[in-house]
C-alpha positions in Angstrom: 171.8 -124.3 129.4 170.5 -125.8 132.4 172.0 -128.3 134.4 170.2 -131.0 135.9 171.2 -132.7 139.6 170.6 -136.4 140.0 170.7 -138.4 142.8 173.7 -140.0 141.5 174.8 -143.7 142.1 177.7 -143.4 144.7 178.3 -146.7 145.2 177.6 -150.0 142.7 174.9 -151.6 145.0 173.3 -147.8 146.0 169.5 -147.6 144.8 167.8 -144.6 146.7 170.2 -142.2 148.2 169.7 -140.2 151.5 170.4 -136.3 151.7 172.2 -135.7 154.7 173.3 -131.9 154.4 173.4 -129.5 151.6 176.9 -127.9 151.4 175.5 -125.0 148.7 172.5 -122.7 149.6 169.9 -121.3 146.9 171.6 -118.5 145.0 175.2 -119.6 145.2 177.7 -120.1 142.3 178.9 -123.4 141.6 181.5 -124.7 139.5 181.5 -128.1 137.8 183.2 -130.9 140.2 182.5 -128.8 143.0 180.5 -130.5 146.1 176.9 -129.1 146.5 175.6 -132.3 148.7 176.3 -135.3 151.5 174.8 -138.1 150.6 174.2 -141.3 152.5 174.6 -143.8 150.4 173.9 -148.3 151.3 177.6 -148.3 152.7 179.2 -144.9 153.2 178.1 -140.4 153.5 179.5 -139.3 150.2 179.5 -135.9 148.3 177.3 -135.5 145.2 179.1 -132.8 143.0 177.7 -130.5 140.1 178.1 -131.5 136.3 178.3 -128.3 135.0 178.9 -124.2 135.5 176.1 -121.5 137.5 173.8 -120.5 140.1 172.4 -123.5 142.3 168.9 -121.9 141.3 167.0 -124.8 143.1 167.1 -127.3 145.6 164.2 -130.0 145.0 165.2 -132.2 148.3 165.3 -131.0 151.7 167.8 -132.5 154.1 167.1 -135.8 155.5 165.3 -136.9 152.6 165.6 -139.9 150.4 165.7 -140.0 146.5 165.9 -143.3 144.6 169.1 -143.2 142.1 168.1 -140.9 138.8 165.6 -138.4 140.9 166.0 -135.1 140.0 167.4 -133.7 143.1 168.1 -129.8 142.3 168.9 -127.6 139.3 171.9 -124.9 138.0 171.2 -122.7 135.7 172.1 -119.2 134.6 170.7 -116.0 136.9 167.5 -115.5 134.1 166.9 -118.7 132.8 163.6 -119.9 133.0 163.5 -123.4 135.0 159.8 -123.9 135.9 159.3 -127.1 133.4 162.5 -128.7 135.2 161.1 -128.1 138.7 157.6 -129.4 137.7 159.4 -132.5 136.9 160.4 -133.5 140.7 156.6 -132.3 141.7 155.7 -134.0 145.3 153.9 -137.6 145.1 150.3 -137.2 144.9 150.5 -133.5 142.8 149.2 -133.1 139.4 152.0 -134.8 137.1 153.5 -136.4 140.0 157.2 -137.9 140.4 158.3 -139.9 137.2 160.0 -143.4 138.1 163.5 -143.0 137.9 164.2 -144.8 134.6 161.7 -142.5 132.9 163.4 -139.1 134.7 167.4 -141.0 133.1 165.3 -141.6 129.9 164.3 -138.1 129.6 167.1 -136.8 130.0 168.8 -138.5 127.0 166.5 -136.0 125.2 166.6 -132.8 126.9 168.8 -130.1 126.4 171.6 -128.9 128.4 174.2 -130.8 130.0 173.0 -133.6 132.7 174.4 -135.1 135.9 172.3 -138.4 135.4 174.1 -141.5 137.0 175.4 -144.3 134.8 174.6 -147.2 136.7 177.7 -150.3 136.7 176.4 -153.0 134.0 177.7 -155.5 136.4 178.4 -155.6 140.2 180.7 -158.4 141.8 179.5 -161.0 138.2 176.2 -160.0 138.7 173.9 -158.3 136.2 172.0 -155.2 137.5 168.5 -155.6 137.8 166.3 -153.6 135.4 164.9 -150.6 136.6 161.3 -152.3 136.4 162.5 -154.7 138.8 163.3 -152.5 141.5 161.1 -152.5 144.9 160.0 -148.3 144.2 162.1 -146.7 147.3 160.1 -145.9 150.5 161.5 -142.6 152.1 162.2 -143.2 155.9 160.3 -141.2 158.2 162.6 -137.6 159.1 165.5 -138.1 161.2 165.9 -134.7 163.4 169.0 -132.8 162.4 172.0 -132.4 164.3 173.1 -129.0 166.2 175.2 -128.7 163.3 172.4 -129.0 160.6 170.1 -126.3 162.5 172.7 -123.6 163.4 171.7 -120.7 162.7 173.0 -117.7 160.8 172.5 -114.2 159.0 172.5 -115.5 155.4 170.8 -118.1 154.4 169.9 -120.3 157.5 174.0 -121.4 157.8 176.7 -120.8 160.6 180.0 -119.3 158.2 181.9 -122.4 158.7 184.1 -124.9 156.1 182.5 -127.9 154.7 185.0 -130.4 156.6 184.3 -128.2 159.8 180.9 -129.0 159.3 181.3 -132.3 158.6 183.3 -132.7 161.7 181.1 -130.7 163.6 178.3 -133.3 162.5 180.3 -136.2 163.1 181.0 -135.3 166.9 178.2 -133.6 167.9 179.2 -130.0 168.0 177.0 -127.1 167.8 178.3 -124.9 165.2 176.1 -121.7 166.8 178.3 -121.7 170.0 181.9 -121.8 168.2 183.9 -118.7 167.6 185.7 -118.7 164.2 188.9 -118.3 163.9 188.9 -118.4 160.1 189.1 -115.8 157.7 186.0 -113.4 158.5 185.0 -115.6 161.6 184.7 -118.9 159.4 184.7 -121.5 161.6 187.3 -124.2 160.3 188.8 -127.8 160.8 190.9 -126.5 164.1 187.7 -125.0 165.9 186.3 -127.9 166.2 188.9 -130.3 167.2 189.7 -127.8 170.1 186.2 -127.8 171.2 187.5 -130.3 173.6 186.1 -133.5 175.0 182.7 -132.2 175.0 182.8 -132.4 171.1 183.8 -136.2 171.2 182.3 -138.1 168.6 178.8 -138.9 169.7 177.7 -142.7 168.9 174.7 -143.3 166.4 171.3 -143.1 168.1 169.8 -146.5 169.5 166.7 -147.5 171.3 166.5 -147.1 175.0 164.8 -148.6 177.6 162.4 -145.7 177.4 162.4 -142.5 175.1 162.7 -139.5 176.9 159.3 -138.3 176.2 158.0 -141.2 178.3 156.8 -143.3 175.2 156.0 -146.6 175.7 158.5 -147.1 172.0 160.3 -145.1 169.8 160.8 -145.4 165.6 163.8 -145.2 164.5 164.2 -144.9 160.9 166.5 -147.0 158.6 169.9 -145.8 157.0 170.6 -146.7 154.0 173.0 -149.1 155.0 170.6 -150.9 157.5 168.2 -151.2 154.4 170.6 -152.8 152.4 171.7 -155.2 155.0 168.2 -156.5 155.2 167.7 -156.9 151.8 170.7 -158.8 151.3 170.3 -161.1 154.3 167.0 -162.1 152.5 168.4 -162.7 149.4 170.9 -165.1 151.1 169.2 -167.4 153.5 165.8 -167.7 151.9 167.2 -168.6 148.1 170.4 -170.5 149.4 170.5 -174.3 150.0 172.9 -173.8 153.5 175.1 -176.1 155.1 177.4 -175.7 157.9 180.9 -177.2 158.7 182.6 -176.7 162.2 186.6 -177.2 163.0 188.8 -176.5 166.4 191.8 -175.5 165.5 195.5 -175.5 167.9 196.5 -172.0 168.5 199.4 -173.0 170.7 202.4 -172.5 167.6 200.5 -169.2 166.8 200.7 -167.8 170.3 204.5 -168.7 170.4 204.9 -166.8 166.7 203.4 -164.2 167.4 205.4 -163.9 170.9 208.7 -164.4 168.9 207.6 -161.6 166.5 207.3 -158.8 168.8 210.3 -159.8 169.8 211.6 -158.4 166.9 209.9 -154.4 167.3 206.5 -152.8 167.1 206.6 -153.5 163.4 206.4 -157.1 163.5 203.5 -157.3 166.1 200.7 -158.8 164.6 197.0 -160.1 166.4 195.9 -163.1 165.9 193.2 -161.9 163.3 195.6 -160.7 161.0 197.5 -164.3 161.2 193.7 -165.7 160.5 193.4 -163.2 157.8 196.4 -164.8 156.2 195.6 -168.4 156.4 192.5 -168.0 155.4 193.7 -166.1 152.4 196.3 -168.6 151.5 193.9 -171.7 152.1 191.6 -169.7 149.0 194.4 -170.2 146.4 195.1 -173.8 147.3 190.9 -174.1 147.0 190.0 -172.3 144.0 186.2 -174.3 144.0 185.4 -172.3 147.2 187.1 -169.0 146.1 184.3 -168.7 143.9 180.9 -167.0 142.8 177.5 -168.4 142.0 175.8 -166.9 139.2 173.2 -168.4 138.8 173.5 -170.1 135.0 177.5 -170.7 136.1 180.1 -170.7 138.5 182.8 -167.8 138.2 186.1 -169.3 139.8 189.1 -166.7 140.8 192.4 -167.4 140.2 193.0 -163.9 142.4 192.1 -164.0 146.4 190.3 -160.7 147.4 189.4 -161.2 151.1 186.2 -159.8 152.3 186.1 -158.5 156.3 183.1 -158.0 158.1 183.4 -154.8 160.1 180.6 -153.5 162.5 179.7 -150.2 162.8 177.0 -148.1 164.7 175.1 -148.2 161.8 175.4 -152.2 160.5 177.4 -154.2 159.2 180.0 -153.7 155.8 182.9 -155.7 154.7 185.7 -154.0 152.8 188.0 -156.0 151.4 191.8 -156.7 151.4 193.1 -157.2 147.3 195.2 -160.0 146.6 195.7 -161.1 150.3 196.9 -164.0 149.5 200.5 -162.4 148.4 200.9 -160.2 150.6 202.8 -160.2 154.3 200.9 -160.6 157.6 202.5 -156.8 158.8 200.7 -155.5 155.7 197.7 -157.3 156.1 197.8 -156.1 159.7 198.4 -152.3 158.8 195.8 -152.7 155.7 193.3 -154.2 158.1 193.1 -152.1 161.0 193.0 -149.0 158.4 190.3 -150.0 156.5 188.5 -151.6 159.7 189.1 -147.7 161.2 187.8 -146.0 157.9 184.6 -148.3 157.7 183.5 -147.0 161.0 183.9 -143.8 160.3 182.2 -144.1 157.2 184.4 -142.9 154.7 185.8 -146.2 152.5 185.3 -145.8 149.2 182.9 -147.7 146.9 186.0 -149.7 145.5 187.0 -150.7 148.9 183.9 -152.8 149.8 183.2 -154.3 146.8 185.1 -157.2 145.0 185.4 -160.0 147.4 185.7 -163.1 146.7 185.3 -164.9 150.0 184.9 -163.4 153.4 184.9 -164.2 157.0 183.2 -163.0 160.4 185.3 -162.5 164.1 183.2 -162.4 166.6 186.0 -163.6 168.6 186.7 -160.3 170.4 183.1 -160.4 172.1 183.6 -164.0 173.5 181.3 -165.6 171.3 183.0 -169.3 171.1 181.0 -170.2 168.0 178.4 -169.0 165.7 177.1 -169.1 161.6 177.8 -166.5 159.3 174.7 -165.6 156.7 177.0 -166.2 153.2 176.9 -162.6 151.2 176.3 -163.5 147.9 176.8 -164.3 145.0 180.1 -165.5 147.1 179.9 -169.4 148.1 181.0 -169.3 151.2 181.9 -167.4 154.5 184.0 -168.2 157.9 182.9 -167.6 160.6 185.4 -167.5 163.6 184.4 -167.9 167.5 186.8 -166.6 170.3 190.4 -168.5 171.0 189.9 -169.9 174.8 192.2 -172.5 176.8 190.8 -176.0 176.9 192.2 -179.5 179.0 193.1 -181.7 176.3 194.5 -185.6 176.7 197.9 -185.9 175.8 200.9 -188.7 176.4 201.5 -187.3 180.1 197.8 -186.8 181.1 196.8 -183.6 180.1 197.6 -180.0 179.1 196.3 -176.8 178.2 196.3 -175.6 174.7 194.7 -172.6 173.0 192.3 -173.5 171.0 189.9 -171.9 168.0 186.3 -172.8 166.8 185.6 -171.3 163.2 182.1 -172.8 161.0 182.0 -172.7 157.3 178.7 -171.7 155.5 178.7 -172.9 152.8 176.5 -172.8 149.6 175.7 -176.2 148.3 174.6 -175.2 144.9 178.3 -174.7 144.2 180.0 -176.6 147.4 180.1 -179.9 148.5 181.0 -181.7 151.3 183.7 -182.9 150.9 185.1 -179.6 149.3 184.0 -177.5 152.3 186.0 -180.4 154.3 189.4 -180.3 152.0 189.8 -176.5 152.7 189.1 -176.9 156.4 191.8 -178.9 156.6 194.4 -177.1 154.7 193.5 -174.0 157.3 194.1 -176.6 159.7 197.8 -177.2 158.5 198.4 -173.4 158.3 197.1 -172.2 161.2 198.9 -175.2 163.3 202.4 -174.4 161.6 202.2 -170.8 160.7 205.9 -170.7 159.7 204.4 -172.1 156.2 202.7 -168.2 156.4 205.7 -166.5 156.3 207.9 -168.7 153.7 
């Protein structure tokens, strides 16, 4: 029996997903759980496997392109099976019997025969119900992104170099031209080591961006979306437009912070921690004193946690995402630190897992490392409220001599006023306050 290949749903928000490379050419074998595709998904490039035994007998997406979640995306079946009535199914838009919408393709499949790989979508994401497939804006594909040296290498069968998928995962991830690397893998494969001795040269080469002028000499340039720019719009919208805003601003003392975290490295490399990762704590501790803001709005309710999951905005070349840090609240500022700066490391290079950015219950914004002394954070919904915190700098302040010099901190609370008040956004401002100015009460 024939199995059909879906553009699966990688991640719980993911809606149309965007084929980055095939790692299986037309005619190969495939075994079930084995990788036949990167996928870009809203938040992360992800491998979309096969549900079942055979020869990858057709590939219905080329690379580059987009397929909203439940689009038939390529077929295994036996050597002589006859496949033509599951390839008319993924015609091209504007063809006789054109696309089907993706609820009618998952549909359809309930009562085909042969096994499926048709996604199961999540019935609810972070309280929230997902939307019916009716409701869905119908996905626009971006206009082609031109391949990487890696994509278009060349070979003798079947338009591949002979390389590993990791190697050319790397090799797409740093900008190495898999045509110009000698193999030193079984049969001239080229593998993970080629390309990490490929030298500086190979260095991981940023995400594109506009420039002044395009090389051709255009007057602009298009660049299309990611997936993870696309969702970053839509959920922007969906949170300022909708959500009754309101703002709440603090300066906190730094000057007990600065001499903790002096006396800590006192104590070995171990105990070093930044002042983010003391923020991260307070913050997190502040949350289970204030359950009414460690909440989520639902629309018909309010779902209050009685568990602190920290959400961490992260920017990367290609947007923002915020994974989040699990019961932050009871655990130490060194682990904090080390969970931080290992998830901040693996959402840049794209590779956290859907379970690591979804979940939180709260989150906050640093903008602090770019000298940005204070700013507003858009709330990510259906969360009630976000932090965002500005850079520490020294400011003259009065005291009983005259004057001195403390370190100080600017962080504003959004907050949404369907669920927070006033006052309440004022009562858990001032409980960080306490924390932050006597961090000993962190590390009881």
């Amino acid at each position: 029996m024939a199995t059909k290949v879906f553009m699966e749903a990688l991640s719980p928000t993911m809606e149309e997903g965007r084929l980055v490379k095939w790692l299986k050419n037309e005619g190969d074998a495939v075994k079930s759980g084995e990788p036949l595709a990167e996928v870009e998904t809203d938040k992360a490039i992800m491998e979309l496997v096969a549900r079942g035994d055979g020869i990858l007998r057709k590939r219905l997406v080329g690379e580059n392109e987009s397929r909203p979640v439940g689009q038939l995306v390529a077929v295994i079946a036996a050597p002589d099976e006859n496949i033509d009535a599951l390839i008319a199914e993924a015609a091209p838009a504007g063809a006789a019997g054109g696309p089907k919408p993706a609820e009618q393709v998952v549909a359809k499949t309930q009562e085909s025969a042969g096994t499926t790989s048709v996604p199961r979508a999540p019935a609810e994401v972070q309280g929230e119900a997902s939307a019916p497939p009716q409701q869905r804006a119908p996905a626009v594909p971006p206009a082609p992104v031109p391949q990487t040296a890696a994509q278009q290498a060349p070979s003798a069968n079947g338009g591949q170099v002979r390389s590993s998928p990791l190697a050319r995962r790397l090799a797409s991830e740093r900008g190495v031209d898999l045509s110009r690397l000698q193999g030193s893998g079984p049969g001239g494969r080229i593998i993970k080591r080629d390309i990490e001795s490929a030298g500086a040269a190979a260095a991981a080469a940023p995400a594109a961006r506009p420039t002044m002028r395009a090389p051709s000499g255009a007057d602009y340039e298009d660049v299309a979306l990611t997936q993870i720019r696309k969702t970053i719009a839509k959920r922007l919208a969906e949170s300022i437009g909708p959500i009754p805003t309101f703002y709440l601003t603090a300066e906190y003392d730094l000057s007990r912070v600065t001499e903790m975290r002096a006396a800590m490295a006192e104590l070995g490399d171990e105990f070093k921690v930044s002042v983010n990762d003391i923020l991260l704590k307070a913050v997190a501790t502040a949350l289970s004193q204030h359950p009414e803001v460690n909440a989520h709005w639902l629309g018909d309710r309010i779902r209050y946690y009685n568990r602190v999951h920290l959400g961490m905005a992260v920017a990367t070349n290609d947007g923002l995402i915020v994974p989040v840090i699990f019961d932050a609240d009871q655990k130490r500022m060194r682990d904090i630190s080390a969970e931080a700066k290992e998830l901040a490391k693996r959402a840049r290079e794209r590779k956290l897992k859907p379970e690591e950015y979804t979940g939180s219950t709260f989150s906050i914004s640093n903008l602090g490392m770019f000298g940005i002394d204070q700013f507003t954070a858009i709330i990510n919904p259906p969360e009630v409220g976000i932090l965002a915190i500005g850079t520490a700098s020294d400011v003259v302040v009065p005291d009983a001599d005259g004057f001195k010099v403390e370190k100080r901190l600017r962080v504003t609370m959004s907050c949404d006023h369907r669920a927070v008040d006033g006052a309440v956004g004022a009562e858990f401002l001032r409980t960080l306050r306490r924390l932050i100015e006597n961090p000993l009460m962190l590390v009881y």
